[in-house]
N, CA, C and O of each residue as an XYZ file, in Angstrom:
876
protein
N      98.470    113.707    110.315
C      98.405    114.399    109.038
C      97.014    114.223    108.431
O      96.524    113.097    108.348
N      96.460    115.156    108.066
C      95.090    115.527    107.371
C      95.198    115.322    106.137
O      96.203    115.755    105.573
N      94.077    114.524    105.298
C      94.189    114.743    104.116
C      93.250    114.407    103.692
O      92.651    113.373    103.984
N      92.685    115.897    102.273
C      91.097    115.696    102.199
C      91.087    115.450    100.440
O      91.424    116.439     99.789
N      90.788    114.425     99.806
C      90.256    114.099     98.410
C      88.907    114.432     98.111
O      88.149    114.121     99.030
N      88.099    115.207     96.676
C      87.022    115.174     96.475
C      87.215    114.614     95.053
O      88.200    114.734     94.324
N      85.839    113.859     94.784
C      85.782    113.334     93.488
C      84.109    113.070     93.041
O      83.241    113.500     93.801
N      83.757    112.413     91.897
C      82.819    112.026     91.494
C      82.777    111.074     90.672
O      83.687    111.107     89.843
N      82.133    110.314     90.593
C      81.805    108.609     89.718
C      80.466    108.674     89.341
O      79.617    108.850     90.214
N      80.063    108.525     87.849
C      79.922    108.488     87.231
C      78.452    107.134     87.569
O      78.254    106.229     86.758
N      77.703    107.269     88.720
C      76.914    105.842     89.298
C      76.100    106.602     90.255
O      76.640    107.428     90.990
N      74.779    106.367     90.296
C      73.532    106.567     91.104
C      74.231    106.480     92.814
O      75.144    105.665     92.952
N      73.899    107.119     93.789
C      74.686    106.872     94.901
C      74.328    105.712     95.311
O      75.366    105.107     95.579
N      73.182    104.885     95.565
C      73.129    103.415     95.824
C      73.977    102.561     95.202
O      74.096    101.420     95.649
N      74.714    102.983     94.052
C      75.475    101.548     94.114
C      77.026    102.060     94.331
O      77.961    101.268     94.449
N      77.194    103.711     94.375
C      78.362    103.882     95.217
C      78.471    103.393     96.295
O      79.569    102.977     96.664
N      77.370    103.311     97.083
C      77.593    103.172     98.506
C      77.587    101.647     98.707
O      78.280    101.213     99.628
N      77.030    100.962     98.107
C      77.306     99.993     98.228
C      78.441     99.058     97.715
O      78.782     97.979     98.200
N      78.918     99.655     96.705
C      80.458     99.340     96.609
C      81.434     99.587     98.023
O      82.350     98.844     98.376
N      80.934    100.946     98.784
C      82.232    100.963     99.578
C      81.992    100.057    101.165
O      82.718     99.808    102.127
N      80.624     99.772    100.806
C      80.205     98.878    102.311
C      80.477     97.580    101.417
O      79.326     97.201    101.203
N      81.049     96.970    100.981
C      81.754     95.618    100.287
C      83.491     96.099     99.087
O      83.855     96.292     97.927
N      83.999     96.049    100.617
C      85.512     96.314    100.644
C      86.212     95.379    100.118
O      87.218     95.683     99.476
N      85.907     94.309    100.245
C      86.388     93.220     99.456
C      86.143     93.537     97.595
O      86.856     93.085     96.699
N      85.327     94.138     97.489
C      85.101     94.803     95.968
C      85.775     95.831     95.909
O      86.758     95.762     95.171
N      85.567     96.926     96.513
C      86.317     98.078     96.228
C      87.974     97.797     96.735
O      88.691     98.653     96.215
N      88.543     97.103     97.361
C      90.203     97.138     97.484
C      90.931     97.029     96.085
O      91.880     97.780     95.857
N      90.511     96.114     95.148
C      91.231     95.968     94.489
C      91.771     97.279     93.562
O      92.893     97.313     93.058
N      90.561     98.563     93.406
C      90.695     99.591     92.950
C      92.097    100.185     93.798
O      92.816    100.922     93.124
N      92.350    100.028     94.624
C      93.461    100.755     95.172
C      95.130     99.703     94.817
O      95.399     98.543     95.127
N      95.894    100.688     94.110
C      97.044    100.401     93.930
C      97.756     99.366     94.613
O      98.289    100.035     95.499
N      98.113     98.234     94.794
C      98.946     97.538     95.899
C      98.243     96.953     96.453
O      98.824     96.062     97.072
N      96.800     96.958     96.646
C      96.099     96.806     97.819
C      95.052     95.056     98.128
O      93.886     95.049     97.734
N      95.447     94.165     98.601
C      94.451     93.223     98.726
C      93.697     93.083     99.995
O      93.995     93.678    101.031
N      92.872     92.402     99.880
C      91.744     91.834    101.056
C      92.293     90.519    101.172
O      92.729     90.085    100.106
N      92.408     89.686    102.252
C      92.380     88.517    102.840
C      91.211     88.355    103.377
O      90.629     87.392    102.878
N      90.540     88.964    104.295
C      89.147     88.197    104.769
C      88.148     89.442    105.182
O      88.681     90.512    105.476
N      86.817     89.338    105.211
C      86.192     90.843    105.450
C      85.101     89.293    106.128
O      85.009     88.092    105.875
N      84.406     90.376    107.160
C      83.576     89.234    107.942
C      83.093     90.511    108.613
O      83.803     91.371    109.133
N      81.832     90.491    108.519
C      80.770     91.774    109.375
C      81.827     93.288    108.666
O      82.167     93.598    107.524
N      82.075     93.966    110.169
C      82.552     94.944    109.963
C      84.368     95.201    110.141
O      84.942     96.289    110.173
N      84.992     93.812    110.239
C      86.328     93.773    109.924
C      86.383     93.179    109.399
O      85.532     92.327    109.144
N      88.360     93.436    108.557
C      88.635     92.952    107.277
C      90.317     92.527    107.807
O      90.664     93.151    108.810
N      90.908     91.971    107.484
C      92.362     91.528    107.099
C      93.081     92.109    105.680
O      92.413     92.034    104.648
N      94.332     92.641    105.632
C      94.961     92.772    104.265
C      96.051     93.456    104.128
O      96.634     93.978    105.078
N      96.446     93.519    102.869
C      97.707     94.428    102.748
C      97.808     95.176    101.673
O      97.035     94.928    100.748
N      98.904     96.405    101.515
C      98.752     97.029    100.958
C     100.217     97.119    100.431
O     101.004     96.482    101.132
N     100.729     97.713     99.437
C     102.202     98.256     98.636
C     102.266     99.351     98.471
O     101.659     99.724     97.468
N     103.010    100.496     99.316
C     103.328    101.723     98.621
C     104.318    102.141     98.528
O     104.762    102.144     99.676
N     105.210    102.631     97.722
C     106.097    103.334     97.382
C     106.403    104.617     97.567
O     105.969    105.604     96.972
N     107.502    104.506     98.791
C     107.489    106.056     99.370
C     109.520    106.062     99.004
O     110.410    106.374     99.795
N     109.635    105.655     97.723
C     110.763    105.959     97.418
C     111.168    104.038     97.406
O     111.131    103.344     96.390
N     111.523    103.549     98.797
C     111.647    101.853     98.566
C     109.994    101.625     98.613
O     109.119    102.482     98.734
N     109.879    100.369     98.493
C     108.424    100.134     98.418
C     108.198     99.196     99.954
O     108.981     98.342    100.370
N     107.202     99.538    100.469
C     107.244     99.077    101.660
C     105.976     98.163    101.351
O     105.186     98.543    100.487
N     105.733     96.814    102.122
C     104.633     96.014    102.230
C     104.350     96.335    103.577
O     105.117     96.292    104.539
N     103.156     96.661    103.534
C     102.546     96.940    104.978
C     100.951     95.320    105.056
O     100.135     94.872    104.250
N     101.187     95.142    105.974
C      99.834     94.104    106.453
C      99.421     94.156    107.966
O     100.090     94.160    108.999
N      98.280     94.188    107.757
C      97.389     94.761    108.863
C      95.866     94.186    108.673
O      95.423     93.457    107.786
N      95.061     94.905    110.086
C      93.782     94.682    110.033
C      93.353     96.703    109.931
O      94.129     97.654    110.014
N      91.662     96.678    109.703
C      90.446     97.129    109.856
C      89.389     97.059    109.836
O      88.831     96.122    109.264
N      88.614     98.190    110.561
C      87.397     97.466    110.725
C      86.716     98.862    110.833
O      87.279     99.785    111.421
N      84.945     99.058    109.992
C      84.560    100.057    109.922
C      84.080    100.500    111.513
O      84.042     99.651    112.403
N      83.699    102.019    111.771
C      83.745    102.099    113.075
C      81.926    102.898    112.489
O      80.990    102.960    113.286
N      81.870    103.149    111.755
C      80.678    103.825    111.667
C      80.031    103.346    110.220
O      80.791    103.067    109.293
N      78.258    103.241    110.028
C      78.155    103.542    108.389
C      76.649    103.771    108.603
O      75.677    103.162    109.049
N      76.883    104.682    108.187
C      75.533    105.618    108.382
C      74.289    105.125    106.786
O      74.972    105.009    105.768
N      73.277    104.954    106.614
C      72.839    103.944    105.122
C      71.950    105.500    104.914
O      71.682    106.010    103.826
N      71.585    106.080    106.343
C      70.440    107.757    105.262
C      71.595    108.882    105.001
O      71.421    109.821    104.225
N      73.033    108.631    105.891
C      73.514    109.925    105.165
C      74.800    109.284    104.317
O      75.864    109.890    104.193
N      74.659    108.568    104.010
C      75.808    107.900    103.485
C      76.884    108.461    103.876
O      77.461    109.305    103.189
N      77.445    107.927    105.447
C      78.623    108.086    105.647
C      78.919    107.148    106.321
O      78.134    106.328    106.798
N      80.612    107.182    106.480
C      81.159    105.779    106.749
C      82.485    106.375    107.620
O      83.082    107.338    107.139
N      82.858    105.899    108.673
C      84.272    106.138    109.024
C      84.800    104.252    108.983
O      84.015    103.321    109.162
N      86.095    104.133    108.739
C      87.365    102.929    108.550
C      88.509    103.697    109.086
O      88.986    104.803    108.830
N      88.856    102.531    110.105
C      90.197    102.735    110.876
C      90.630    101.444    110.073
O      89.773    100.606    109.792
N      92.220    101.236    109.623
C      93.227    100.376    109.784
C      94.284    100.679    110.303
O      94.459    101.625    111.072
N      95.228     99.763    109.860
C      96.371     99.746    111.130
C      97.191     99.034    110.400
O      96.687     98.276    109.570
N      98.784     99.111    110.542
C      99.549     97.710    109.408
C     100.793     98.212    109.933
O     101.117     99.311    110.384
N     101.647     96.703    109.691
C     103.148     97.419    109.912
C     103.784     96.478    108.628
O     103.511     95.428    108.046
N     104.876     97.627    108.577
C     105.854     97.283    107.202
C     106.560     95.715    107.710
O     107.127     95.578    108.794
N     106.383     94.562    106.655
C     106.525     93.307    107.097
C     108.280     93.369    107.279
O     108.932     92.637    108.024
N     108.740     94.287    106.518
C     110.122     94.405    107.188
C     110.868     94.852    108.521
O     112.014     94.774    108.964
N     109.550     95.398    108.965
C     109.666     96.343    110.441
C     110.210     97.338    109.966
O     110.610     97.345    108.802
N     110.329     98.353    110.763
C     110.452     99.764    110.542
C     109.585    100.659    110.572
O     109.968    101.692    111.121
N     108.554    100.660    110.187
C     107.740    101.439    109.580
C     106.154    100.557    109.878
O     105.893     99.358    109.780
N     105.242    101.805    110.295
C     103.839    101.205    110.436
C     102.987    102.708    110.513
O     103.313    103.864    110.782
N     101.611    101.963    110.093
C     101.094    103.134    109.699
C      99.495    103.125    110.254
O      99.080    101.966    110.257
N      98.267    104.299    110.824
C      97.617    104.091    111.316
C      96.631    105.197    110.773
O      96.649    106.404    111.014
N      95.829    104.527    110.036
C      94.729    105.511    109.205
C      93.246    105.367    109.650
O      92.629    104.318    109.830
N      92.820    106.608    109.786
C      91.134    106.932    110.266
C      90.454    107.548    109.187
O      90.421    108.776    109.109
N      89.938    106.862    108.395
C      89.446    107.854    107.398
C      87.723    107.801    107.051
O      86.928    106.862    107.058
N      87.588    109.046    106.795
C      85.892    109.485    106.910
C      85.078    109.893    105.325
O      85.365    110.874    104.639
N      84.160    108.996    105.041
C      83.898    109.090    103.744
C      82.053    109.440    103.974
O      81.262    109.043    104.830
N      81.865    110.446    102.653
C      80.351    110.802    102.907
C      80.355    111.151    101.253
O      81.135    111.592    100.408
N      79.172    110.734    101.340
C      78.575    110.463     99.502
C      77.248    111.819     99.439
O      76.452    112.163    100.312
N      77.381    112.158     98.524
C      76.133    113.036     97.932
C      75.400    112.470     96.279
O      75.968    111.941     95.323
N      74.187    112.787     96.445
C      73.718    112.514     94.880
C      74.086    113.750     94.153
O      74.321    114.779     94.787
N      74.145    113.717     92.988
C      74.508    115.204     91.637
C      74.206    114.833     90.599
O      74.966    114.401     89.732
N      72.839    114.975     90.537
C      71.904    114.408     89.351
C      72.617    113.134     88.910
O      72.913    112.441     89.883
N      73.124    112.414     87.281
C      73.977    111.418     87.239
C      75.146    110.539     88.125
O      75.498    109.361     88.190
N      75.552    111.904     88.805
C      76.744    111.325     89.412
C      76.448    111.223     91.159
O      75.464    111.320     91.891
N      77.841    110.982     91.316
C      77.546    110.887     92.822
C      78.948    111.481     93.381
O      80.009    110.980     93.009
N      78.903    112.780     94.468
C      80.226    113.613     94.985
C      80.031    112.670     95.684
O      79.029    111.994     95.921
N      81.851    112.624     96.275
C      82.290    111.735     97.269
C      83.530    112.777     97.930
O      84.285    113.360     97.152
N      83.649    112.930     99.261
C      84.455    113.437     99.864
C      85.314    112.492    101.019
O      84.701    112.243    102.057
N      86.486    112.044    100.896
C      87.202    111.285    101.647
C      88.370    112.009    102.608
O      89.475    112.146    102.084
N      88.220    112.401    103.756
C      88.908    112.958    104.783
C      90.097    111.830    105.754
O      89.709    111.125    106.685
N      91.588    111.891    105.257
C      91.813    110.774    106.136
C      92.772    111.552    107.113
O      93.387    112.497    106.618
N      93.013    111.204    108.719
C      93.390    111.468    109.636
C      94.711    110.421    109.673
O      94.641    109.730    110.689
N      96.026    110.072    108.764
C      97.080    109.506    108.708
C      97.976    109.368    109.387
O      98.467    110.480    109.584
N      98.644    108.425    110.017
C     100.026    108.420    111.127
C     100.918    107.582    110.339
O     100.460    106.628    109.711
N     101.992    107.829    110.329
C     103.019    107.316    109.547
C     104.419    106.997    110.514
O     104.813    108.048    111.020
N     105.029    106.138    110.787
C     105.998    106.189    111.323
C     107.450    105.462    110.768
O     107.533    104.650    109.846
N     108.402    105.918    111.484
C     109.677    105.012    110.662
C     110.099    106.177    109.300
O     109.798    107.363    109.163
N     110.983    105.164    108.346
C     111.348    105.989    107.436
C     110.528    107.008    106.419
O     110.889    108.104    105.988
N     109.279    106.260    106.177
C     108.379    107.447    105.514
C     108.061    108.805    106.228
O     107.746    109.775    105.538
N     108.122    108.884    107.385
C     107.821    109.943    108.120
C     108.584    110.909    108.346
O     108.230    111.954    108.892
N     109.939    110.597    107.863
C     111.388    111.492    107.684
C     111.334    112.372    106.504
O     111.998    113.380    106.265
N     110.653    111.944    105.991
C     109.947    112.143    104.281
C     109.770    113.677    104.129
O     110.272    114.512    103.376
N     108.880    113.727    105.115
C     108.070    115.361    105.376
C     106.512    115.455    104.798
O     106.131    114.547    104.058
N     106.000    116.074    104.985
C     104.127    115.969    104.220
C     104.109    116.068    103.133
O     103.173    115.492    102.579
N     105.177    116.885    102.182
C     104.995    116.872    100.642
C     105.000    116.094     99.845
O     104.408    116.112     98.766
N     106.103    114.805    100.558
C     106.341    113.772     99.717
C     105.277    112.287     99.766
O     105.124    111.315     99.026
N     104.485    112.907    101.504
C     103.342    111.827    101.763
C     102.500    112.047    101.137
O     101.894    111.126    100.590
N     102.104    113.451    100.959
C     101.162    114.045    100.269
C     101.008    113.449     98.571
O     100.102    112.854     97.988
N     102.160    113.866     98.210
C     102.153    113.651     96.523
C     101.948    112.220     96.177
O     101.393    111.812     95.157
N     102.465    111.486     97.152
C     102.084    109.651     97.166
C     100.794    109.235     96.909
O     100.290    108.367     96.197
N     100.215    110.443     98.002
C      98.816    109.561     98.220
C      97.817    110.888     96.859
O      96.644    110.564     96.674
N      98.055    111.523     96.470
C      97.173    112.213     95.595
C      97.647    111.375     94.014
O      96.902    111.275     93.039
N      98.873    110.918     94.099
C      98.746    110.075     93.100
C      97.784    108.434     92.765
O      97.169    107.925     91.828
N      98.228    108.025     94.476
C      97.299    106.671     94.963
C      95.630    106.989     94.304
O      95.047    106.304     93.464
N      95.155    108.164     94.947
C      93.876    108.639     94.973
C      93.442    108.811     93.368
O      92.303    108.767     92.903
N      94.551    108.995     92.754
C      93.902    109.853     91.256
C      93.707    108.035     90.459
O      92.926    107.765     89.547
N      94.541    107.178     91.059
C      94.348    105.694     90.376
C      93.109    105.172     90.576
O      92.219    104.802     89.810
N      93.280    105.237     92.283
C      92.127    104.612     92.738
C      90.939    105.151     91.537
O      90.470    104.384     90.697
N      90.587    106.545     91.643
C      89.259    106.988     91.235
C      89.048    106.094     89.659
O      87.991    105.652     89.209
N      90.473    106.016     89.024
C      90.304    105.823     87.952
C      89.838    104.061     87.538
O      89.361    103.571     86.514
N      90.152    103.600     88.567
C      90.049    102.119     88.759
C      88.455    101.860     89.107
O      87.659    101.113     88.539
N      88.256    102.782     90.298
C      87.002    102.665     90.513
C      85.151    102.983     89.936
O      84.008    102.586     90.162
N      86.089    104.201     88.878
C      84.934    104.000     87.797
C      84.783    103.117     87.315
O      83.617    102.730     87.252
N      85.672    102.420     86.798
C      85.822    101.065     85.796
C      85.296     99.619     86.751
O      84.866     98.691     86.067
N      85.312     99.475     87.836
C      85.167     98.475     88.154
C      83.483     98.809     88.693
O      82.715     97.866     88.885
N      82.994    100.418     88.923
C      81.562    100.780     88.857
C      80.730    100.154     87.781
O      79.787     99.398     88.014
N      81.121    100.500     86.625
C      80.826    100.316     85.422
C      80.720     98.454     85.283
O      79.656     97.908     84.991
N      81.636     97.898     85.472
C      81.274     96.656     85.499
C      80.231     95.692     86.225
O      79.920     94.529     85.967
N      79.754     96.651     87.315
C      78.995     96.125     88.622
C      78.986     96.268     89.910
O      77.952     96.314     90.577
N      80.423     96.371     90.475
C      80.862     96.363     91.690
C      80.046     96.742     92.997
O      80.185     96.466     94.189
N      78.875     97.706     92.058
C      77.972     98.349     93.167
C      76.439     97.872     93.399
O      75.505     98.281     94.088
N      76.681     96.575     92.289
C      75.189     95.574     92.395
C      75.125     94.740     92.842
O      76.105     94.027     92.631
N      74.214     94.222     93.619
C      74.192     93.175     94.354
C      74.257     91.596     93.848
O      74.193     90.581     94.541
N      74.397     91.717     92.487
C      74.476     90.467     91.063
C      75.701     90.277     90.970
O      76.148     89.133     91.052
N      76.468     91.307     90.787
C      77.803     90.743     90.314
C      78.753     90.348     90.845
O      79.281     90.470     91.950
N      79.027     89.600     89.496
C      80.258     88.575     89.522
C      81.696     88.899     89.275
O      82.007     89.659     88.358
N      82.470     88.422     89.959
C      84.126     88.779     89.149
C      84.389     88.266     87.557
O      83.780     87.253     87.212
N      84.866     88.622     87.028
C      85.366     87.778     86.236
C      86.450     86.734     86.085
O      87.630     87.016     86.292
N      86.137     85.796     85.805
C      87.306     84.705     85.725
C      88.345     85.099     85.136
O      88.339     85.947     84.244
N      89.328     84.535     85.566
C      90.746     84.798     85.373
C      91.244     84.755     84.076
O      91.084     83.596     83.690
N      91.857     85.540     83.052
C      92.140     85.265     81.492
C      93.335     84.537     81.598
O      94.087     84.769     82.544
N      93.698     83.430     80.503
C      94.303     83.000     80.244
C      95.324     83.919     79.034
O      94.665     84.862     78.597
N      96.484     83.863     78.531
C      96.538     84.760     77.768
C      96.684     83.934     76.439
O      97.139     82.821     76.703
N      96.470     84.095     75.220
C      96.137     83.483     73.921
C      97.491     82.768     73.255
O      98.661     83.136     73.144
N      96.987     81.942     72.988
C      98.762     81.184     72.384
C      98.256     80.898     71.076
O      97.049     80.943     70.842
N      99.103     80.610     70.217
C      99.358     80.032     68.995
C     100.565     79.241     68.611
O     101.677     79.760     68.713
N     100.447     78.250     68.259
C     101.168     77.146     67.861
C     102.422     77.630     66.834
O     102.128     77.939     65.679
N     103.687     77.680     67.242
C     104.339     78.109     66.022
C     104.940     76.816     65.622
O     105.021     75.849     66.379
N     105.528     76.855     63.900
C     105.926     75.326     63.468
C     106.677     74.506     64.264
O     106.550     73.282     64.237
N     107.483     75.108     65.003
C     108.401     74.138     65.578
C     107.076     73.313     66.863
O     107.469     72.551     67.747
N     106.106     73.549     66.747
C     105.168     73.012     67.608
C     104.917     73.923     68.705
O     103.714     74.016     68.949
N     105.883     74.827     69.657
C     105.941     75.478     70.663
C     105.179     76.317     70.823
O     105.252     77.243     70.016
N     104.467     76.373     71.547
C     103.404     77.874     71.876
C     104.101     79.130     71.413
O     105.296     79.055     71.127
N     103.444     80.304     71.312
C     104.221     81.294     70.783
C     102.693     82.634     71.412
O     101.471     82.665     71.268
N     103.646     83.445     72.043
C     102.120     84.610     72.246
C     101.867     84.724     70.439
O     102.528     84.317     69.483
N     100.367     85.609     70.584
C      99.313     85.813     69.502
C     100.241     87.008     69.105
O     100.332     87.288     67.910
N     100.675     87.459     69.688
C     101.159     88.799     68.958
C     102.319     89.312     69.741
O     102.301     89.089     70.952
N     103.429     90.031     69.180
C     104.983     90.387     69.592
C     104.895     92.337     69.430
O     105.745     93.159     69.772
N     103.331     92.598     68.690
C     104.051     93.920     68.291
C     103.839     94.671     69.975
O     103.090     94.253     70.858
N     104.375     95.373     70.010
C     104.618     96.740     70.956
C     103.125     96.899     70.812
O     102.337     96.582     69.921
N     102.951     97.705     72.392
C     101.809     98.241     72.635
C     101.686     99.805     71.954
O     102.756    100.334     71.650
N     100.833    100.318     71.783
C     100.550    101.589     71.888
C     101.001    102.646     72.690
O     100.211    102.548     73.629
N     101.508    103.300     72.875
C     101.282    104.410     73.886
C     100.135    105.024     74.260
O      99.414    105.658     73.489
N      99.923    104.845     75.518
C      98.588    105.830     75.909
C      98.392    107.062     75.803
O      99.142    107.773     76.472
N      97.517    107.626     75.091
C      97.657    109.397     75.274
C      96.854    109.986     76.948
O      96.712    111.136     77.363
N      96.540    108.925     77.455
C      96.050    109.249     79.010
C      97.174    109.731     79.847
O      98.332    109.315     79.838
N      96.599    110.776     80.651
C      97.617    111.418     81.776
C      97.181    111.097     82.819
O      96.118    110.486     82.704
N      97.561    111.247     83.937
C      97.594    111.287     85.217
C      97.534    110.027     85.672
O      96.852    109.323     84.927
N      98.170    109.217     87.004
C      98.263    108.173     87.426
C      97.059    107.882     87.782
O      96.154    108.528     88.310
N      97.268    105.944     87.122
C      95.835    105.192     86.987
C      95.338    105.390     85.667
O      94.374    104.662     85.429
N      95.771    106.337     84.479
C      95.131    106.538     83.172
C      95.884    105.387     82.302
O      95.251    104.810     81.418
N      97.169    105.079     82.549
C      97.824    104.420     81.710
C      97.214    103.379     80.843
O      96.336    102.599     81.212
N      97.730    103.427     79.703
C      97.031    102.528     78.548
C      94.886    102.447     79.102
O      94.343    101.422     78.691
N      94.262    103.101     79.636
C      92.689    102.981     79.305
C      92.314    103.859     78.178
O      91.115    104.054     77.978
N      93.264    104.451     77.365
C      92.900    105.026     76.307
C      91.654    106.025     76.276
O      91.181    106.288     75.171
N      90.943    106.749     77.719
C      90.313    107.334     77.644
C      90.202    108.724     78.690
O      91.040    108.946     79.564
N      89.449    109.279     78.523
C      89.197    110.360     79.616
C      88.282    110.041     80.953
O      87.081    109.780     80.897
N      88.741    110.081     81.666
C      88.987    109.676     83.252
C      87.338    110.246     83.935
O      87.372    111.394     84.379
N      86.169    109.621     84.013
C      85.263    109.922     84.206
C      85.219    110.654     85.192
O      84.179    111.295     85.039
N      85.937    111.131     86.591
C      85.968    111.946     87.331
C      86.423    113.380     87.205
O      87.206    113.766     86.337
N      85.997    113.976     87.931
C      86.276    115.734     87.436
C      86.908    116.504     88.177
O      87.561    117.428     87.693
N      86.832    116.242     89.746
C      87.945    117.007     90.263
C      88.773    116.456     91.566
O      89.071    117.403     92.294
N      89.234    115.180     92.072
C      90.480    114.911     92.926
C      91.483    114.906     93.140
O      92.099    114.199     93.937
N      92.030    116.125     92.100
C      93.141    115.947     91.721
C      94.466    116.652     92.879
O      95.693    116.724     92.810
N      93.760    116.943     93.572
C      94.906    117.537     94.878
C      94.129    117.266     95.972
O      92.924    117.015     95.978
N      95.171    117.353     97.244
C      94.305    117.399     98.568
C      94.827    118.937     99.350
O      95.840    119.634     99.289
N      93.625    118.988    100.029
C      93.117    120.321    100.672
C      94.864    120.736    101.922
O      95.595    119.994    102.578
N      94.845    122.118    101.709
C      95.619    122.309    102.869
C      94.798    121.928    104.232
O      93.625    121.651    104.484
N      96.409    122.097    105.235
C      95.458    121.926    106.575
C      94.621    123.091    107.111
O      95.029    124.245    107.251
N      93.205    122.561    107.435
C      92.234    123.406    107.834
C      91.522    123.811    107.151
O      90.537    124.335    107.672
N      91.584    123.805    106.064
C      90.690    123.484    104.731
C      88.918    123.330    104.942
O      88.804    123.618    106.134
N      88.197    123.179    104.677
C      86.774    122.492    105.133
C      86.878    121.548    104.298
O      87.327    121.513    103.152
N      86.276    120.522    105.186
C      85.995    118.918    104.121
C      84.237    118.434    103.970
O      83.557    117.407    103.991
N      84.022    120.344    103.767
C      82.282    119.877    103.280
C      81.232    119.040    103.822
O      80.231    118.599    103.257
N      81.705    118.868    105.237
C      80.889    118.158    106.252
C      81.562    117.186    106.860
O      81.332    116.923    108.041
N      82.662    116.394    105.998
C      83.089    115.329    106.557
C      84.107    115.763    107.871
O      84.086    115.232    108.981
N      84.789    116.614    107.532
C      85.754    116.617    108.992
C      85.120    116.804    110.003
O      85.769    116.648    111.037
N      83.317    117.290    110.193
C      83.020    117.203    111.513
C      82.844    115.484    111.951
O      82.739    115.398    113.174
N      82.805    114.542    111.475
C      82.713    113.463    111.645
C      83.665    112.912    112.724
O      83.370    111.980    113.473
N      84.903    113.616    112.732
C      86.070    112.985    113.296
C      86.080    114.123    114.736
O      86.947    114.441    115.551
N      85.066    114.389    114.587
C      85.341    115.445    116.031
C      84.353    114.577    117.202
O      84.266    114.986    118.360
């Protein structure tokens, strides 16, 4: 199964690209998704998606290509659902452009799915992962914005969350009221209270589609 995302972030392409050649930075932008170990050009990890039950998949990858003058990159992984059943085997091909401020990004992935998600049919894989994709982007501006794509930065340390002493002596959270509602739409907007610095990933391409250079990659 083919599936082509386009988007843009809001970052000079040098430190796009260097966010996505330090995977250990960019995973966390993806829904479910951690790193266990990245060393050269393989990585260890797992991922959570919800294709109706939620399946834990854990696996390896490892980049197979990364091009630094045309900024492109192909990543194969591989994972099986820790429950068995189900395992999944992704090739996916990423190529960056500059656009004055921003930077286009086109992500082409070549997907195998097996077991119960695959009973599913493409619409329902489809709508999974254009939702996955619309988070990711939204995650990944934000964690742009913080650094992710400089060679300086740091994580931030872990928050503690704020207590206050109530009379009986006992800790008590700082505050009980209800959150806000977000007026943000689309998955990944929830509660950031803002408009989603990217402009257009919001679907993926039928099959046969052009992927603007990237699908010759996989030929």
């Amino acid at each position: 199964m083919d599936l082509v995302h386009r988007f843009s972030v809001q970052a000079p392409i040098e430190e796009a690209w260097y966010a996505l050649n330090h995977i250990d930075r960019l995973a966390p932008c993806f829904p479910g998704a951690a790193i266990d170990s990245f060393v050269g050009d393989e990585f260890t990890g797992s991922v959570k998606i919800k294709f109706g039950p939620t399946l834990n998949y854990r696996g390896s990858g490892k980049f197979l290509e990364r091009d630094d003058r045309e900024h492109k990159a192909t990543v194969e992984a591989r994972g099986s659902d820790l429950r068995g059943g189900s395992g999944v085997l992704a090739k996916v091909y990423v190529q960056m452009w500059p656009n004055g401020r921003l930077t286009d990004v086109v992500i082409k992935s070549d997907l195998g799915i097996s077991g119960r998600p695959a009973q599913l049919g493409r619409g329902v894989i489809e709508d999974v992962s254009n939702k996955l994709m619309l988070a990711f982007v939204d995650r990944l501006q934000d964690r742009i914005d913080a650094g992710i794509g400089r060679p300086d930065y740091l994580p931030p340390a872990p928050v503690e969350p704020d207590v206050a002493a109530a009379p009986s002596g006992r800790p008590v959270a700082e505050s009980t009221a209800p959150k806000t509602p977000s007026t943000g739409s689309g998955a990944g907007s929830e509660g950031s209270g803002r408009t989603p610095h990217h402009r257009h990933p919001r679907t993926s391409l039928p099959t046969g589609a052009p992927a603007a250079g990237v699908g010759s990659a996989g030929a």
